[in-house]
C-alpha positions in Angstrom: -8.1 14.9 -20.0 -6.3 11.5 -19.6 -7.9 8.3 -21.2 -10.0 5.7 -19.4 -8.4 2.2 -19.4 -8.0 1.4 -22.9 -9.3 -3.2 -22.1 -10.1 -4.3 -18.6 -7.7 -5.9 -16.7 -8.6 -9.2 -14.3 -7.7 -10.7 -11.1 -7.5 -14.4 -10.8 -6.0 -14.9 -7.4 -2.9 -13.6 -5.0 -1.5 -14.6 -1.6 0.5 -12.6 1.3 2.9 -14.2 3.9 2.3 -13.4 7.6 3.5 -10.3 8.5 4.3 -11.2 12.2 7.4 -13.1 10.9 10.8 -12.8 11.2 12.2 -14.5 8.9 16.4 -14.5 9.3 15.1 -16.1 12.9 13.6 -19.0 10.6 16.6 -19.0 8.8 15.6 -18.2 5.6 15.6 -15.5 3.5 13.5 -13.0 1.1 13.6 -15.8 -1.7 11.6 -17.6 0.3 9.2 -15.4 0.8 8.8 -15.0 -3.0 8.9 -18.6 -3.5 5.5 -18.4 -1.2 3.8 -16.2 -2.4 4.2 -17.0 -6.0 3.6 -20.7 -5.9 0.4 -19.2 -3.0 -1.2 -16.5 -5.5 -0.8 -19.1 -8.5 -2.8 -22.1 -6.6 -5.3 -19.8 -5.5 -5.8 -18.5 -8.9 -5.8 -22.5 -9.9 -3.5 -21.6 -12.8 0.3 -23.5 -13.6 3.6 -21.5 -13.5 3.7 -22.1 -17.7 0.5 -19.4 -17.8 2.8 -17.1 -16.6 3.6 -14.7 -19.7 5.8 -11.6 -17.7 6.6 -10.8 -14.1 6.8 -7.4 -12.3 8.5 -7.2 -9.1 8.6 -4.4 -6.4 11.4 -4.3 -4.1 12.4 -1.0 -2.7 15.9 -1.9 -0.4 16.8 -4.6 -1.1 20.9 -3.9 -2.0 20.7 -2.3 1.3 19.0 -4.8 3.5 20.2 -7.9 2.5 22.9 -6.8 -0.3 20.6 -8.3 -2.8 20.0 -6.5 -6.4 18.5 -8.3 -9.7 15.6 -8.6 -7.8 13.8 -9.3 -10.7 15.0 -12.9 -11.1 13.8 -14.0 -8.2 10.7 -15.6 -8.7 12.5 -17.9 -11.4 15.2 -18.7 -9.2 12.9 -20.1 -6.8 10.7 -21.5 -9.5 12.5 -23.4 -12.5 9.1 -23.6 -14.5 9.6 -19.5 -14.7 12.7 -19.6 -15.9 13.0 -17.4 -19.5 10.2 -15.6 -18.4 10.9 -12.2 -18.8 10.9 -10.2 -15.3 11.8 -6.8 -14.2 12.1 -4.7 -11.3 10.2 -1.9 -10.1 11.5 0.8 -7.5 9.7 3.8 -6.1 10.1 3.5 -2.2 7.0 2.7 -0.6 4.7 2.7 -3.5 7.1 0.0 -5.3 4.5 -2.6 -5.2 2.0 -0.5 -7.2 4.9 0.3 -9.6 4.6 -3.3 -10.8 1.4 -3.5 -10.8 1.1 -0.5 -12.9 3.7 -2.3 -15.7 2.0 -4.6 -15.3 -1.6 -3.5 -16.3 0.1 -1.7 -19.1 1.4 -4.1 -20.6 -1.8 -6.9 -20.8 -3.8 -3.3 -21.9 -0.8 -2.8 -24.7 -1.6 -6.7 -25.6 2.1 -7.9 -25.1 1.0 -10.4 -22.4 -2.1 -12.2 -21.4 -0.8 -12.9 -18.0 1.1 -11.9 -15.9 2.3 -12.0 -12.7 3.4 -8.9 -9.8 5.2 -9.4 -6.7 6.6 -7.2 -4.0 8.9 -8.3 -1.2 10.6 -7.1 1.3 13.3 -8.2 4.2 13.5 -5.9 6.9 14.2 -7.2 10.3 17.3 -8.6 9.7 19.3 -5.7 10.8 19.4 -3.9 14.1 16.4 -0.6 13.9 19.1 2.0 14.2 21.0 0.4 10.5 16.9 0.0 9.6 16.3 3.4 9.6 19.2 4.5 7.8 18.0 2.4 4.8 14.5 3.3 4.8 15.7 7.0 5.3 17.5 6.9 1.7 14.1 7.0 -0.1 14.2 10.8 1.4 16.9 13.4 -0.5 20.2 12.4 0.6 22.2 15.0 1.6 19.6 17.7 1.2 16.8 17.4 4.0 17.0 15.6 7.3 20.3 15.8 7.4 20.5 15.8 11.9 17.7 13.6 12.2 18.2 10.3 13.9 14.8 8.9 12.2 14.7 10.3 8.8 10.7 9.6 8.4 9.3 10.4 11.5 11.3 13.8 11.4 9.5 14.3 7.7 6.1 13.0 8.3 6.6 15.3 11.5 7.0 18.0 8.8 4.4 17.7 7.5 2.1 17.4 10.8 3.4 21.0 11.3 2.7 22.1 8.0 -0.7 20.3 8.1 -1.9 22.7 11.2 0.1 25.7 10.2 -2.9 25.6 6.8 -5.6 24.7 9.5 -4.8 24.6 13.4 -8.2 22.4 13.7 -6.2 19.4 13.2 -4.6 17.1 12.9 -4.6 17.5 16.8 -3.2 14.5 19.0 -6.6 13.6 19.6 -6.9 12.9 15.7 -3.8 10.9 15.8 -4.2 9.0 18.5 -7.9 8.0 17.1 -6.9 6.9 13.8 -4.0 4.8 15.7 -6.5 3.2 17.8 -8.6 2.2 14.9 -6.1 0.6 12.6 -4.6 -1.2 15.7 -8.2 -2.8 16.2 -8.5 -3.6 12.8 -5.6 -5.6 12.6 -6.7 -7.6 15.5 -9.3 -9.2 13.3 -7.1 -10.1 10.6 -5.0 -13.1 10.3 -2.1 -12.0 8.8 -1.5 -8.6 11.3 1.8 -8.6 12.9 0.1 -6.3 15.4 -2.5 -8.9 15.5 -1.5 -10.4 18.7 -0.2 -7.2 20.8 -2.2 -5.6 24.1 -1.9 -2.0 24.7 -2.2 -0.7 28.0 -4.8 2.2 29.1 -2.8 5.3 28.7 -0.9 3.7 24.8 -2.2 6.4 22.9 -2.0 8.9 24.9 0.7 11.8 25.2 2.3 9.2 27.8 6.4 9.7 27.7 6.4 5.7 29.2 3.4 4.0 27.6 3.3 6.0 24.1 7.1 8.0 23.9 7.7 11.1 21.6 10.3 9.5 18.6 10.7 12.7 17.3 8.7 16.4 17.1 5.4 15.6 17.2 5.8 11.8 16.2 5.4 9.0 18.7 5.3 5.3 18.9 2.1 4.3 18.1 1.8 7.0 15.0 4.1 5.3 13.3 4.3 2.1 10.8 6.1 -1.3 11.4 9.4 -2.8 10.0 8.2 -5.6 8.5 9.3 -8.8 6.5 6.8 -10.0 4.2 5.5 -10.2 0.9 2.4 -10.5 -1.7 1.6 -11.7 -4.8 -1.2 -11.4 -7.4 -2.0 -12.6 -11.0 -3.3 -10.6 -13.4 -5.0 -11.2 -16.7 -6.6 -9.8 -20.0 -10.1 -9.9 -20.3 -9.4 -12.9 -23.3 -7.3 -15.4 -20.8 -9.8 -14.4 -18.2 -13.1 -15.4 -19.8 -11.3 -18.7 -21.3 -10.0 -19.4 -17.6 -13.6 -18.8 -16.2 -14.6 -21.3 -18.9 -12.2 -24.2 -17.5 -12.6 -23.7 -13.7 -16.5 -23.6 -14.2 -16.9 -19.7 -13.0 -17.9 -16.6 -14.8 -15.7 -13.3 -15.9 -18.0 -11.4 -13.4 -16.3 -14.2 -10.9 -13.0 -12.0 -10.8 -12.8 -8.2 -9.7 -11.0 -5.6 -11.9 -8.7 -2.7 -12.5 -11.2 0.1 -13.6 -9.0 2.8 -12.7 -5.2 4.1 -12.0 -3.3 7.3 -11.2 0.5 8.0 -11.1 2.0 10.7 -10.2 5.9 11.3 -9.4 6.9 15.0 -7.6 10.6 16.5 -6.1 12.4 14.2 -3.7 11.9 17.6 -1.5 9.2 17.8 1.0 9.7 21.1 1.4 9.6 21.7 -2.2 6.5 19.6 -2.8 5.0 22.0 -0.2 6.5 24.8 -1.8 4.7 23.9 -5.2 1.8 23.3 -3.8 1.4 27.0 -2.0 -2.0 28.8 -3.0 -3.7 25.4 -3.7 -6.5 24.0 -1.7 -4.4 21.0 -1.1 -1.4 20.4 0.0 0.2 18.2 -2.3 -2.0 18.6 -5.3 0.0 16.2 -7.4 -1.2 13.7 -4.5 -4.7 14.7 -4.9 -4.0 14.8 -9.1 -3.1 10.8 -8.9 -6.2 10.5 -7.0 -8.9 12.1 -9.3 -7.0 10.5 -12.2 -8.2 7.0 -10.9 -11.4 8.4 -10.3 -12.1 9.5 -13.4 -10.4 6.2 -15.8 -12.6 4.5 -13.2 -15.7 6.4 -14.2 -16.6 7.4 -10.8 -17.6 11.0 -9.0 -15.4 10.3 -5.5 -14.5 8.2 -2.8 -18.5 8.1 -1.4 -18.4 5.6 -4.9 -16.3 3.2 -3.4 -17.5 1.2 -0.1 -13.7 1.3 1.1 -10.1 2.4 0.7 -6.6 0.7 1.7 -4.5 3.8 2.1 -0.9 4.7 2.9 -0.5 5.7 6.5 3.2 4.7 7.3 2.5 7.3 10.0 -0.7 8.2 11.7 -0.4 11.7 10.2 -0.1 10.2 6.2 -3.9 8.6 6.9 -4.8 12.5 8.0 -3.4 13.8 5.0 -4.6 11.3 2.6 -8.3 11.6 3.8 -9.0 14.7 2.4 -6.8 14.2 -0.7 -8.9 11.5 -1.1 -12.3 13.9 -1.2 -13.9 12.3 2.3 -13.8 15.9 3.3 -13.3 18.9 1.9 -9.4 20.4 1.7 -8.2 21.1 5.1 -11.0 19.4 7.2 -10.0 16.2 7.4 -10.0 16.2 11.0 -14.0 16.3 10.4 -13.8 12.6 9.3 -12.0 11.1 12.1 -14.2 13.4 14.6 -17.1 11.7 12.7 -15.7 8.1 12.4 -16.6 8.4 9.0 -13.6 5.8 8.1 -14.2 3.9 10.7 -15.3 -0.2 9.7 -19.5 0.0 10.2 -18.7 4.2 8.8 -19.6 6.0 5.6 -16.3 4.8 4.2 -13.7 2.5 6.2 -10.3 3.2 5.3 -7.8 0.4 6.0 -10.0 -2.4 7.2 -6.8 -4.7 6.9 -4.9 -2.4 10.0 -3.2 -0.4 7.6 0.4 0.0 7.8 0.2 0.3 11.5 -1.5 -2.3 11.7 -1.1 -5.1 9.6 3.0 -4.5 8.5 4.5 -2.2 6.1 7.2 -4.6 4.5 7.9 -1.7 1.6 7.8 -3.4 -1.4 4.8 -5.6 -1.0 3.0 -2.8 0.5 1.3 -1.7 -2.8 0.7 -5.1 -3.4 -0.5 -6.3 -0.4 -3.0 -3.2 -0.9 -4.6 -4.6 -3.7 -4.4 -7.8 -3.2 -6.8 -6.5 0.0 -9.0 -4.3 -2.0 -9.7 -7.5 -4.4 -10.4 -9.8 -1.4 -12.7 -7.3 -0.4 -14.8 -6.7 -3.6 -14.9 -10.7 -4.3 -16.5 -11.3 -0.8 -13.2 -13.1 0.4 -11.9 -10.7 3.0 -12.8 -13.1 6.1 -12.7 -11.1 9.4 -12.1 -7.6 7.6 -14.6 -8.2 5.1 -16.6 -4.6 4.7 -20.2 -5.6 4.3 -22.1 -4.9 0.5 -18.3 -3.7 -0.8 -18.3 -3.7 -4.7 -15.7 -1.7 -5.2 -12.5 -0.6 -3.3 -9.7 2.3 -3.8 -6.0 1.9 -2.9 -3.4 4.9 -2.1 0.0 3.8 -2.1 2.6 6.7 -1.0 6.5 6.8 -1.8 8.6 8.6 0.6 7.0 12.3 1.6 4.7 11.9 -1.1 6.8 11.7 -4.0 6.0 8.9 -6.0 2.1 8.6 -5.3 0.1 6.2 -7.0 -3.7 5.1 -6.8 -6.1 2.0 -8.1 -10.0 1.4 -8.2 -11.1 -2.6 -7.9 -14.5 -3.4 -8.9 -16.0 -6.7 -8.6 -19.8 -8.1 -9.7 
């Protein structure tokens, strides 16, 4: 039985860049972007760089994409007043963003630091898709699986589509696909800082349309999959002492600023097909995936996901929101197609999942992603989500996924 959180931990504020840009075309770089968001989640959690006691980054590529390493020194090369703060870097593919945040926690719960400060950033778009692809594919096992592939991850996440209906040819059918696709592209369109926000889709985009909606691979095509993205987020985080005294001096109350009531981590084989291997004979899939889950759960003091009133959740392709639902306990193992043939996780639903668009959606810049996540999942259970904002929500979940499911972590937020 693992532990419950052994002291709260806060959240005073955090900011995101706009995931539509391109930001070698403004001519900067991803310095900037962490510049932004740190001196953006400081103001809006009205506190000065000198609060800041330790910083987490979470940056996935960045020696590949922009030859970059040290990653975390950025935020005091862009800052002076962080300078001698002690930083490091956090790596785990995709889910590098909750990486940091999970340092982070530990380390206000181990009392080291009162606050502290997580961001992830990444640069993307600054190479051609083909040299894009290559990078991102590293975060697979080199040199052992997709070796032929052109597109390392849609190839795997095909995979797994075919594994997926091999345990239970219900779904997830193109039909399922194409419906969660659908979704998270309309929910993006409400929310300001999309990069799909602005596109139009024709009539026949989600369909099994070689022109409108091409195959990329197997049974992956374009609208299943996530975005290469530039972008970051930020948040600040605090112990429950720095909290209450900075409720005092900006005239709130603790109950003002959600927390982190729950956490799972769990790390697996690089190997897809060994992941699937391990998991043969088990309801689920990948039941380290579901294990991460039901660890947050349970620190979190709650029965399932029916206790939360929303979930961000990793869906870098169409067919990783599939997989996740059930994982997540929506439905039981295997019938996950139930909840998209019930819009269950649709916003207005039982439980929306990825109000903010999602990967799909909104961006996928891999190292914020984690952040971005719960940077969302506190908007939302503070009543400051704007246009996504899921009516009544007092508590949200996040599932942040690291290549095929390998490094898998998972939060609960909780506000007043």
């Amino acid at each position: 039985m693992r532990p419950a959180m052994s002291k709260p931990v806060f959240f005073l504020g955090g900011a995101q860049t706009d995931f539509a840009r391109n930001v070698a075309r403004e001519g900067k770089e991803l310095a900037d972007l962490v510049r932004e968001v740190t001196t953006g989640a400081l103001d809006d959690a009205a506190l000065e760089p000198r609060a800041v006691e330790s910083i987490h980054v979470g940056n996935a590529f960045g020696e590949l994409f922009t030859g970059q390493a040290q990653m975390g020194a950025l935020p005091a090369t862009m800052l002076a007043e962080l300078d001698g703060v002690p930083a490091a870097r956090h790596e785990g593919a995709c889910a590098s963003g909750s990486l940091a945040i999970l340092a982070a926690s530990a380390e206000i719960e181990a009392g080291r630091y009162d606050c502290v400060l997580v961001v992830g950033a990444e640069q993307e778009r600054n190479v051609p898709g083909e040299v894009a692809a290559r990078h991102l594919g590293t975060a697979a096992w080199t040199g052992h699986e997709a070796e032929s592939a052109r597109y390392v991850w849609p190839h795997m996440f095909s995979e797994i589509t075919s594994t997926l209906l091999a345990r239970s040819p219900r779904g997830p059918t193109r039909a399922h696909l194409a419906a969660i696709a659908k979704k998270n592209f309309a929910n993006a369109r409400k929310n300001p800082f999309a990069q799909t926000r602005e596109w139009s889709f024709g009539p026949t985009a989600f369909d099994d349309d070689d022109d409108a909606n091409p195959v990329v691979t197997g049974g992956v095509r374009r609208q299943d999959c996530g975005q290469v993205t530039d972008g970051a987020a930020a948040i600040v985080l605090a112990s429950e002492r720095f909290a209450e005294a900075h409720a005092q001096r900006t005239g709130r109350s603790l109950s003002a600023f959600p927390r982190l009531i729950g956490w799972g981590h769990r790390t697996a084989a690089l190997s897809l097909a060994e992941k699937v291997r391990r998991g043969e004979g088990d309801p689920y899939l990948l039941p380290h995936l579901r294990g991460a889950i039901t660890d947050a759960y349970r620190r979190a003091s709650i029965a399932g996901p029916f206790d939360l009133q929303g979930v961000e959740t990793h869906d870098c392709f169409t067919v990783t929101e599939y997989l996740a639902l059930d994982h997540l306990g929506i439905t039981a193992p295997g019938e996950a197609y139930r909840a998209v043939e019930e819009r269950t996780c649709e916003v207005g639903g039982r439980l929306p999942v990825n109000p903010s668009g999602g990967l799909i959606g909104l961006g996928h810049p891999v190292g914020a992603t984690g952040v971005r996540m719960a940077l969302d999942a506190c908007r939302q259970v503070s009543g400051r989500a704007g246009a996504v904002q899921i009516d009544g929500a007092k508590r949200f979940g996040t599932l942040n996924i690291g290549g095929s499911a390998t490094t898998v972590v998972s939060f609960v937020w909780e506000g007043s």
